[in-house]
C-alpha positions in Angstrom: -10.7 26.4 -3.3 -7.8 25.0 -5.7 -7.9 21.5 -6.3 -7.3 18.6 -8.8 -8.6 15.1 -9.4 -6.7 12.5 -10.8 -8.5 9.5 -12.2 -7.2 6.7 -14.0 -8.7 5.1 -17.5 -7.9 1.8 -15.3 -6.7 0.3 -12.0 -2.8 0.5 -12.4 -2.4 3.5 -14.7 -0.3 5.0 -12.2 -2.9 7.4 -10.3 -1.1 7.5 -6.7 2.3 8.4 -8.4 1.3 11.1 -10.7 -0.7 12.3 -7.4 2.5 12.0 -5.2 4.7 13.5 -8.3 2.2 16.7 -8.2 2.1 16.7 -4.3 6.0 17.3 -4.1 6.1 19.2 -7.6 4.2 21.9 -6.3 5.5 21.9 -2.7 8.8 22.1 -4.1 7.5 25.5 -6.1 6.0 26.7 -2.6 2.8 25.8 -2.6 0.8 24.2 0.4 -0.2 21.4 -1.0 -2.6 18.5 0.8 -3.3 14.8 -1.0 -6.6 13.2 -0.7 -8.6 9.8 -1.7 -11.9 10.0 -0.8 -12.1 6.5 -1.2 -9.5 3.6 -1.2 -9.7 0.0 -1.2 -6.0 -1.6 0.0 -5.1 -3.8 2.7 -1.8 -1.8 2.8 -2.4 1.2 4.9 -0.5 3.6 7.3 -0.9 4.8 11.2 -1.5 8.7 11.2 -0.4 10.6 14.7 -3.8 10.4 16.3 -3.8 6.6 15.8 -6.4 5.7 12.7 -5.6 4.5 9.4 -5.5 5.5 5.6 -3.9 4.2 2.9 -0.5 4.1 2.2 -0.3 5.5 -1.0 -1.7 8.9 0.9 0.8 8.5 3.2 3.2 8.7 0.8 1.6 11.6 -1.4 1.3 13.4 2.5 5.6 12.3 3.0 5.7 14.0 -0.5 4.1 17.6 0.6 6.5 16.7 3.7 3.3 17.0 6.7 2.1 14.5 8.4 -0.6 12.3 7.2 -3.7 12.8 8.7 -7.4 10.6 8.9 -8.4 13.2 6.6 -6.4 12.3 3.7 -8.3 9.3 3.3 -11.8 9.5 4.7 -12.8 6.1 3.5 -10.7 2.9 3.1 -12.4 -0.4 2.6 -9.8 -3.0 3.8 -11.0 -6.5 1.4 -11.3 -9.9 3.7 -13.0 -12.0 1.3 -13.8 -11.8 -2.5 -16.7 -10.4 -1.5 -16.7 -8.6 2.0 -14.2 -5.6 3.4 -14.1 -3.8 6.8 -15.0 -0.1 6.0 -12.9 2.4 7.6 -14.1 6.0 8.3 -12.4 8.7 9.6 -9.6 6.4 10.6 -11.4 4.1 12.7 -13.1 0.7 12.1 -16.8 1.4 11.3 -18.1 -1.9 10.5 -17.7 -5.0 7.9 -19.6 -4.7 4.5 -19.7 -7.0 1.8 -20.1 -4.9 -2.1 -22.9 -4.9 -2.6 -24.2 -3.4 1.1 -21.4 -1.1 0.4 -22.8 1.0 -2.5 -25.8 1.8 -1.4 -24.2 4.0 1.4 -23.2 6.7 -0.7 -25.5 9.2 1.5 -24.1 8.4 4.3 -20.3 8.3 3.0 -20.2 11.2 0.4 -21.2 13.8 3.3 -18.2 12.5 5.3 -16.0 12.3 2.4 -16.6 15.8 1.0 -16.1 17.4 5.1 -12.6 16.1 5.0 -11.8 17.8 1.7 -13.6 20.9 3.0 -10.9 20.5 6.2 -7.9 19.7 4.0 -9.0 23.1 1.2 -9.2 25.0 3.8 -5.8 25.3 4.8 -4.4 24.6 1.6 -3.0 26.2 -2.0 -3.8 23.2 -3.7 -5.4 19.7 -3.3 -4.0 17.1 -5.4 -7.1 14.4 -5.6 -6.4 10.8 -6.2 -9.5 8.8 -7.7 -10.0 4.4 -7.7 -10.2 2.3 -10.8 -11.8 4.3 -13.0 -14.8 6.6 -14.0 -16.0 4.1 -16.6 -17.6 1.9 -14.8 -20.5 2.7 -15.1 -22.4 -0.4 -13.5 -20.7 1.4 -10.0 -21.4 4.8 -11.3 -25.1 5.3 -9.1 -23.2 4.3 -5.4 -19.6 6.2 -7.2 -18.0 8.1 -4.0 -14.5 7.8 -5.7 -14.2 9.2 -9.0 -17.3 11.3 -10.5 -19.3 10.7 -8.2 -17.1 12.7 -5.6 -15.5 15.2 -8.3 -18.8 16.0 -9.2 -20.9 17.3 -6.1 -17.1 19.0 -5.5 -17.0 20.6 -9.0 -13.1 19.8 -8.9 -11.2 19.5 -12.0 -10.4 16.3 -13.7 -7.2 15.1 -15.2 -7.7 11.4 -16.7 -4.6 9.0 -16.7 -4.0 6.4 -19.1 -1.3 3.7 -18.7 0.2 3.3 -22.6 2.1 -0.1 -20.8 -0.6 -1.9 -21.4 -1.8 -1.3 -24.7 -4.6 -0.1 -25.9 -4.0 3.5 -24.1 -6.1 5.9 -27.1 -9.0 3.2 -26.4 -8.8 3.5 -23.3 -9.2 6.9 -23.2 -11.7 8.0 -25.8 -14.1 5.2 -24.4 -13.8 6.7 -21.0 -14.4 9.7 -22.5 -17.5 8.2 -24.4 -19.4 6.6 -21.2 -19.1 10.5 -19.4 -21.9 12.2 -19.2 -22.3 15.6 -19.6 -21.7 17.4 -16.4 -18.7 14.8 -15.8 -17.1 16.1 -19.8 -17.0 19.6 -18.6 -15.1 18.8 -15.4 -12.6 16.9 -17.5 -9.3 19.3 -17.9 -7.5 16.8 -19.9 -5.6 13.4 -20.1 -1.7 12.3 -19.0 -0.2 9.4 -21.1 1.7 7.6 -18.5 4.6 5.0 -18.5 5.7 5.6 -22.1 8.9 4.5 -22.9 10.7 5.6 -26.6 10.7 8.3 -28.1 7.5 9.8 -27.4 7.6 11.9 -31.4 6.0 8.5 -32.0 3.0 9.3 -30.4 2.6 12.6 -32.0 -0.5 11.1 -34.1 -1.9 9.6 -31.1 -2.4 12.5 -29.1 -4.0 14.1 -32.1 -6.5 11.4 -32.5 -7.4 11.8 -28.9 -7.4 14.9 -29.3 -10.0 14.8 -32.3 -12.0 12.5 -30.5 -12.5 14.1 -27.0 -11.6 18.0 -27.2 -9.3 17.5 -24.3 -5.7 18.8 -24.3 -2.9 16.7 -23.4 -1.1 17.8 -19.6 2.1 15.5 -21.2 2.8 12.3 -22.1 5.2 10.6 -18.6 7.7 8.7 -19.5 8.5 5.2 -17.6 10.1 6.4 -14.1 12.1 2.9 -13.3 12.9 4.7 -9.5 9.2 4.1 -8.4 10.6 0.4 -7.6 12.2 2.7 -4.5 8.7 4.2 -3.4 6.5 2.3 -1.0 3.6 0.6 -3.1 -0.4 0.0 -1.9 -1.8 -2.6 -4.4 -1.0 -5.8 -4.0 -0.5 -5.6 -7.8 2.5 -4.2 -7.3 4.0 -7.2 -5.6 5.6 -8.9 -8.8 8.2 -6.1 -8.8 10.1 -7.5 -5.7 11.3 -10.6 -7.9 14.3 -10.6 -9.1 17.1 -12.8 -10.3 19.0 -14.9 -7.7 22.8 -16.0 -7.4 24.4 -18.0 -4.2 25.7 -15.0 -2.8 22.6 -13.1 -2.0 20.4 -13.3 0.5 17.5 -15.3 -0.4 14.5 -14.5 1.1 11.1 -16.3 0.4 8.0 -14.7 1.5 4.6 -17.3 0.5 2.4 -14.7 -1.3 -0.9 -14.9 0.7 -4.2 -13.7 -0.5 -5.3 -11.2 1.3 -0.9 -9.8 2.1 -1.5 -6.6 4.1 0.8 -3.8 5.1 3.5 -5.7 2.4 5.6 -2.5 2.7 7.9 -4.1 5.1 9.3 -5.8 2.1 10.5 -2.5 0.4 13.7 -2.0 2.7 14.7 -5.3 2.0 14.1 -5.1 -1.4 16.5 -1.7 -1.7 19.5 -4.1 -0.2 21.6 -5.3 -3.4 22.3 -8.2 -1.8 18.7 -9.6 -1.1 16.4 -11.3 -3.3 12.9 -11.3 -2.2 11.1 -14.7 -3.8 7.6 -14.3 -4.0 6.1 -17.8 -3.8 2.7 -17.5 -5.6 0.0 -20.3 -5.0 0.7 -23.5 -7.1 4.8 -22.7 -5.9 7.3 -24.8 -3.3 9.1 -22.7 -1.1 12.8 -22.8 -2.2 14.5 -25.5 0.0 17.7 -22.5 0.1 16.3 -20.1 1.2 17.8 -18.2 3.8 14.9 -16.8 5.5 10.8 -17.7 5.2 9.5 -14.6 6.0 5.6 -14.8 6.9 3.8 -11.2 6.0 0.2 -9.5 7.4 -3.2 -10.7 6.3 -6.0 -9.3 6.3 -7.4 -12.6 6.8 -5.2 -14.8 9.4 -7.3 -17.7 9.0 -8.3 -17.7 5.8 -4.8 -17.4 4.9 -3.7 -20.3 7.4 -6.2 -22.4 5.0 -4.5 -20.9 2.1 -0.9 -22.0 3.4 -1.7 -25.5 4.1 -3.8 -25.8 0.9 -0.4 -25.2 -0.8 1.4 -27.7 1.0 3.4 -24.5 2.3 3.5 -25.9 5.9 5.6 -28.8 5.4 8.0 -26.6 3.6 8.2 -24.5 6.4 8.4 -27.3 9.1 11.5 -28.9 7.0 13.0 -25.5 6.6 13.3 -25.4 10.1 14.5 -28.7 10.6 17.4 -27.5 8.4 18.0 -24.8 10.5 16.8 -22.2 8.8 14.9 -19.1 10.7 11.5 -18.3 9.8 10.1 -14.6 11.1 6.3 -13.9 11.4 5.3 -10.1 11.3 1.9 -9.2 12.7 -0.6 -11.8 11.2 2.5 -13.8 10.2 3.5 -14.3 13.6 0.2 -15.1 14.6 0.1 -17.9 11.9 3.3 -19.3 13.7 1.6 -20.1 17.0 -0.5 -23.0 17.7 -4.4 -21.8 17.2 -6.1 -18.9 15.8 -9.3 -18.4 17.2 -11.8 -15.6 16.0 -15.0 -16.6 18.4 -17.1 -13.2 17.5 -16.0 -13.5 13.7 -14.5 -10.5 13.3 -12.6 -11.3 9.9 -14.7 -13.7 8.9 -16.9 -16.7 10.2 -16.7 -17.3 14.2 -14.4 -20.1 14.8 -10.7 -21.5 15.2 -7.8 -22.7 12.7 -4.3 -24.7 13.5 -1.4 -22.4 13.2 1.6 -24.0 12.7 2.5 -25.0 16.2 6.6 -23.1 15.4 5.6 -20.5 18.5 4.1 -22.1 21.8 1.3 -19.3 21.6 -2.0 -19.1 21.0 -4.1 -15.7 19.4 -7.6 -14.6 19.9 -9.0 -12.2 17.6 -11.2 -10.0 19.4 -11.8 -6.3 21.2 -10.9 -3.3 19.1 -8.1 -2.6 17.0 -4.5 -1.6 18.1 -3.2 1.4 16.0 -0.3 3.3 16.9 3.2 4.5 16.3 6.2 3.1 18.7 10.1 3.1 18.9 11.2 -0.6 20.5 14.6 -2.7 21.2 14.7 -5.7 19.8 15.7 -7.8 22.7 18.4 -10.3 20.3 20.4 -7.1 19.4 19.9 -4.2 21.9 19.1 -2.3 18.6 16.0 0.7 18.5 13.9 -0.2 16.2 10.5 1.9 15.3 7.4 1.2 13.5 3.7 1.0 13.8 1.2 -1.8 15.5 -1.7 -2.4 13.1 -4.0 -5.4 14.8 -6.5 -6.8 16.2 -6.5 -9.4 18.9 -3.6 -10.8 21.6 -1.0 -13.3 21.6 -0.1 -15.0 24.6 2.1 -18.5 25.4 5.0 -19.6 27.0 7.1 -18.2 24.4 6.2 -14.7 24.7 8.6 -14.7 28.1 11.4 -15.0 25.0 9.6 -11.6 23.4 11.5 -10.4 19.8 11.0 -6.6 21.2 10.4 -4.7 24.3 8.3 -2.1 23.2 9.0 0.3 26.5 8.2 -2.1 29.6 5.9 -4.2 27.3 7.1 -7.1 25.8 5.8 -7.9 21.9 6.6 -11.0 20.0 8.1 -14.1 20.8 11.2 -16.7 20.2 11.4 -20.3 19.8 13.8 -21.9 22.4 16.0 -22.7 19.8 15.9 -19.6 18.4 14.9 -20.3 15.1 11.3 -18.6 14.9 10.6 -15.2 16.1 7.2 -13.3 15.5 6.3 -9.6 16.4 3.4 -7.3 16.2 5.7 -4.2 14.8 5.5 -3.4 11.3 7.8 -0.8 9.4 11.0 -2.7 11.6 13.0 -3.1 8.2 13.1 0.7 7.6 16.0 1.1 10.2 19.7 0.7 8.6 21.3 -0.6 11.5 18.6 -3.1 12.5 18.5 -4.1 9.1 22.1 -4.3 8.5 22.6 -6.8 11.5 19.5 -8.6 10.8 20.6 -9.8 7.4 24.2 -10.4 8.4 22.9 -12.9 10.8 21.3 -14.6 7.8 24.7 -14.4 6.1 28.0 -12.9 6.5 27.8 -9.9 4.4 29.9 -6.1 4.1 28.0 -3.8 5.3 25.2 -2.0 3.6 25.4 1.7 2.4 21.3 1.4 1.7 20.0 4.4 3.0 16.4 3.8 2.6 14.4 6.5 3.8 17.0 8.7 2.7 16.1 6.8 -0.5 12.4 7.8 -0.5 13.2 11.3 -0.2 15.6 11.1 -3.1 12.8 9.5 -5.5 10.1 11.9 -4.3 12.4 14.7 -5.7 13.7 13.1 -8.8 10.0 11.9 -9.3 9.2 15.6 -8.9 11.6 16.6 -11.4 10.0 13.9 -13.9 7.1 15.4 -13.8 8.4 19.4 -14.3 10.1 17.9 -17.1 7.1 16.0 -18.8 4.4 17.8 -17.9 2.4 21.1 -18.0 2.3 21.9 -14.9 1.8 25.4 -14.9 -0.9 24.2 -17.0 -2.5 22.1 -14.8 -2.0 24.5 -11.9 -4.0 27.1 -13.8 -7.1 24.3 -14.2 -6.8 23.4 -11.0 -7.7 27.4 -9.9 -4.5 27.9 -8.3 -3.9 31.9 -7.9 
């Protein structure tokens, strides 16, 4: 079987778009190509057909070899509630809640399921581009490692290291990793990828020797900064900083509270494409801007612990006096839960058992409980008449007065809710913002505006090729076809 691993020198170095780069590279050349992680950790993921979950940077890589994504993709994705405890995923489905530590000492039981899915994905592929997490040097996770060496090992696949030269400290970076392999992981090492240079990159000539000097690896290219991965979806939350931008009076101004454990934050990036919108990410320690044209509450993949977050902050009378000034607030899955009056969680299934004050904007009330709702659906959002499609990513039910006001009729089932003033709204539907036409009337509700020429999935196609063509231009790729044992 032909595959490739891509592992970074550190989180960030830009793993999932070198991966999603190669994955449309090589398709674009002909070749079957299939993405895989056996292990993520992001509380941004994606619905496949069948109704689990993987991450959305897989998602992305699997738009990229244009298929649909699959469970297999991702095998393992460990969804972070608290600093020290995440729901493990397997297979798609919700497995159980581990905290770290518990966590590596499953590798027995993981690594078989992780290296089946690879086996199904080789199978019926040319080539499988592998994406790796945070990096292979750290070696104090090295003994319960199912996502780096410790997968591309038992695998024997191929390893191409990726060091971020943003940063600083890129030669470093990589002749340390290099330094803390051991053996059998050095000979499974192909060679390195200096990403996100910008200059001329004649500069680095001397660099790439020293590496070179240091490890015996050969360099695949050295990438240059690609400024259009703004216009591809993102899975950390790291990633979140790149949606500010500066402000006049006659955008749209948008203020989203940044919460601590945001999920599914890609319903941000259609908005973000608009030229006209300015998303203002309110960190903790921030007042939401009293102009703001929309507060726009996000998922969590902690509702309450989140609700604690928000009134820590002070962010509820911010919103409360927003409203009073007329201004519209809209809740999106654990967002519009948030907007109800109570949150309760009685078999603590994100964290401890109990029940938190939402913000009493929605006369409904959410219990977390039962199994999770995942699944793909088209809607009509009841204000408009407009189709509208997206993905339901949940666990628990809403209920209340106000849900006989629903935002959407999902079908004969109504989803979401409206204030009787019409102020707040709330839905379970994530991935909404993707549709022009919605999105166009949405925001010209907010404010008058021309119409917008924003094309955004058309948009993610575009990048996916130029990103594509990035990589043909900067890299070796027949080179790294040929490590990666492609015929």
């Amino acid at each position: 079987m032909a595959a490739i691993m891509i592992q970074g020198t550190s989180s960030d170095a830009g793993k999932s778009l070198v991966a999603a780069g190669l994955c449309r590279a090589f398709t674009n050349r002909g070749r079957t190509v299939r993405p895989f992680k056996p292990q993520n950790m992001s509380n941004n993921a994606a619905v496949t057909p069948c109704g689990g979950e993987i991450g959305r940077a897989q998602a992305l890589q699997a738009r990229a070899c244009r298929i649909t994504p699959d469970i297999n993709m991702n095998p393992i994705l460990l969804k972070p509630q608290t600093d020290t405890g995440s729901q493990l995923i397997v297979r798609g489905k919700v497995d159980r809640n581990t905290t770290a530590r518990d966590y590596y000492k499953l590798k027995d039981e993981l690594l078989p399921v992780a290296v089946d899915s690879f086996d199904r994905l080789a199978n019926n592929a040319d080539l499988v581009v592998v994406e790796g997490a945070g990096s292979p040097a750290e070696v104090n996770l090295r003994q319960g490692d199912i996502a780096n060496m410790g997968f591309a090992v038992p695998t024997q696949t191929p390893v191409i290291l990726v060091a971020d030269i943003e940063r600083g400290g890129v030669i470093a970076n990589l002749v340390g990793t290099w330094h803390l392999l051991d053996a059998e992981e050095r000979a499974l090492t192909a060679g390195y990828i200096i990403n996100k240079f910008r200059g001329d990159p004649s500069l680095f000539d001397d660099g790439l020797k020293r590496i070179s000097q240091e490890t015996g690896l050969r360099s695949f290219g050295v990438l240059p900064w690609f400024d259009d991965a703004r216009h591809l979806p993102a899975e950390d939350a790291l990633a979140l900083g790149r949606y500010d931008k500066t402000h006049d009076d006659s955008q749209i101004r948008i203020a989203i509270p940044v919460f601590s454990r945001v999920a599914n934050f890609d319903d941000l990036d259609p908005l973000a494409a608009e030229p006209d919108v300015s998303l203002v990410m309110v960190q903790p320690g921030e007042t939401i801007p009293n102009d703001a044209d929309l507060i726009l509450l996000t998922g969590s993949k902690s509702t309450r612990g989140d609700l604690s977050l928000l009134y820590e902050q002070g962010w509820d009378i911010d919103i409360r006096a927003h409203v009073r000034r007329g201004g519209p607030v809209l809740g999106l899955c654990a967002g519009y839960q948030m907007l109800g009056r109570k949150v309760s969680d009685p078999d603590g299934i994100e964290s401890a058992p109990g029940e938190s004050d939402g913000l009493r904007l929605l006369d409904v009330e959410t219990r977390l409980s039962g199994q999770k709702t995942l699944r793909s659906v088209g809607a009509i959002e009841v204000r408009s008449g407009l189709s509208v499609s997206g993905y339901e990513m949940h666990i628990g039910d809403t209920d209340g007065p106000d849900t006989a006001r629903p935002m959407l009729m999902v079908g004969e089932r109504a989803d979401g809710a409206l204030s009787p003033n019409g102020l707040v709204s709330g839905c379970y539907l994530h991935g909404l913002f993707a549709d022009d036409t919605f999105r166009d009337d949405f925001l010209t509700r907010l404010k008058s505006r021309e119409p917008s020429h924003v094309r955004y999935e058309q948009q993610v196609e575009q990048t996916l090729d130029a990103l594509a063509e990035h990589c043909e231009k900067h890299m070796d790729l027949d080179g790294i076809s040929k490590a990666a044992g492609v015929a």
